[in-house]
N, C-alpha and C positions, 0 to 999 in steps of 0.2 A: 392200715390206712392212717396216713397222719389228719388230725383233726386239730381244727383250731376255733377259740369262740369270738366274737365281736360283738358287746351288750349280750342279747340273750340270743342270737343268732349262731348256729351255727353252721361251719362249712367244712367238709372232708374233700380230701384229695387223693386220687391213684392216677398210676397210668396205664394204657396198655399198650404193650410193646407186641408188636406182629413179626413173624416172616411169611414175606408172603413171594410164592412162583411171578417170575416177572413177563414169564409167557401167558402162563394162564389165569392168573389174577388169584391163586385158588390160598389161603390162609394155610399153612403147614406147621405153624409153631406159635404160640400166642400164651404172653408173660405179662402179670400183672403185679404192679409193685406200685408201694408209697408213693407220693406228687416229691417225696424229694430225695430217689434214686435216681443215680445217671443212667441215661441212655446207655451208656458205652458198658457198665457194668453188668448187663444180661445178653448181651450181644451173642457169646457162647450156646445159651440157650437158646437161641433164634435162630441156632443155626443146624442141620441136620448131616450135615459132612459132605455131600454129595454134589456142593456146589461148584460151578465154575467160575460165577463171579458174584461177588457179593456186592452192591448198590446201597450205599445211604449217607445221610446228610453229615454236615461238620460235626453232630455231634459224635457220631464214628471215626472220629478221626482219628490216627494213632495206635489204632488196631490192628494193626497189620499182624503183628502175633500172635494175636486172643485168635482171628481169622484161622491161621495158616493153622494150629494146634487143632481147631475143628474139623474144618476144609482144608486141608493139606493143598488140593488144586486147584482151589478157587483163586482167582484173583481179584485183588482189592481195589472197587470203583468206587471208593469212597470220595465226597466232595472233599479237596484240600484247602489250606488256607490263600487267598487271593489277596488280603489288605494285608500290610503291614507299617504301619503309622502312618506315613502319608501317601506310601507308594502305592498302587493297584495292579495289577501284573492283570492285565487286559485278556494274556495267552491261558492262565488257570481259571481266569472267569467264564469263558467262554467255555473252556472243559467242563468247567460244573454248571454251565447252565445245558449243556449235551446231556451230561450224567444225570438233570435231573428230571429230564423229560423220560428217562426207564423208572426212576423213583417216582414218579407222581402215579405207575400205576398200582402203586401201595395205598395211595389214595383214593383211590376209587372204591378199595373194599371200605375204609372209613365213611364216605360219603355214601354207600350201602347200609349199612350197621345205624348211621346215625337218619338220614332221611329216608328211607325204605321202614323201619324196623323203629323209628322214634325214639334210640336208645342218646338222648343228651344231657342226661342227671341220672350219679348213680341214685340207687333208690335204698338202700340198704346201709345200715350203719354196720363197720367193720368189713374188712376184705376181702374176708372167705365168700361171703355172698356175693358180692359184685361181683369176684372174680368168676363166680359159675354163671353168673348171667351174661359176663362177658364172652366166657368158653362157647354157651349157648349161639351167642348172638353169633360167634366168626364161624359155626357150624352151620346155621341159619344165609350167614351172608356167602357161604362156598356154595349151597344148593344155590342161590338166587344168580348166581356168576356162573354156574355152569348149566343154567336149565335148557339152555337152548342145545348145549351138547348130550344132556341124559333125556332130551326130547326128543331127538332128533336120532340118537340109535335105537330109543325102545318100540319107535314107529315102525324101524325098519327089519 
């Protein structure tokens, strides 16, 4: 985890990188690294081969290899680029504002992990421990995202 000081203050950074099922919201793969690794660089890891289409922001972009060497069959719904200097291509914005309405339900497990579970500052200095709190936590947030399905068979 990269650390940094300002006066006597100081502030640590990571990230965490999910894959998560875009049907069932459920966490499958979950990477956590420095605040100043790229996205696009654990992408590999996020991914578990068996996908048909893999979903995610500009920062994926350009992937299309790292994908395909994973996910042979997946294909790549990654946001593309829309601006370039002054022009705006109206027809790709509109695709990634489609594509990003399947991504945002990657957000939902975030907005689980973080307001269900309180988890908004790591608490731990160095990365091995956050990162098992973070493990814990997308363990934690797949029970809360499917309780209504493991409630609802063991009833029955």
């Amino acid at each position: 985890m990269h650390q940094t000081r300002k006066g006597k203050q100081w502030y640590f950074g990571m990230k965490a990188h999910v894959g998560v099922d875009s049907k069932m919201k459920i966490i499958h793969s979950a990477v956590v690294t420095a605040a100043n690794v790229a996205d696009c660089t654990v992408l590999p890891e996020l991914l578990h081969g068996e996908e048909t289409k893999v979903w995610g922001d500009q920062a994926y972009r350009g992937q299309t290899e790292a994908i395909h060497e994973v996910a042979p069959r997946a294909q790549d719904m990654t946001n593309k680029q829309y601006r370039y200097k002054d022009h705006i291509d109206e027809v790709q914005r509109a695709k990634n504002r489609t594509k990003s309405q399947v991504r945002s339900k990657v957000e939902h497990v975030f907005a689980v992990i973080k307001l269900k579970f309180g988890y908004m500052k790591v608490r731990y200095r160095g990365i091995k421990k956050n990162a098992n709190q973070v493990f814990t936590l997308c363990a934690l947030s797949n029970l809360f995202v499917s309780r209504g399905r493991l409630l609802s068979t063991s009833a029955a």
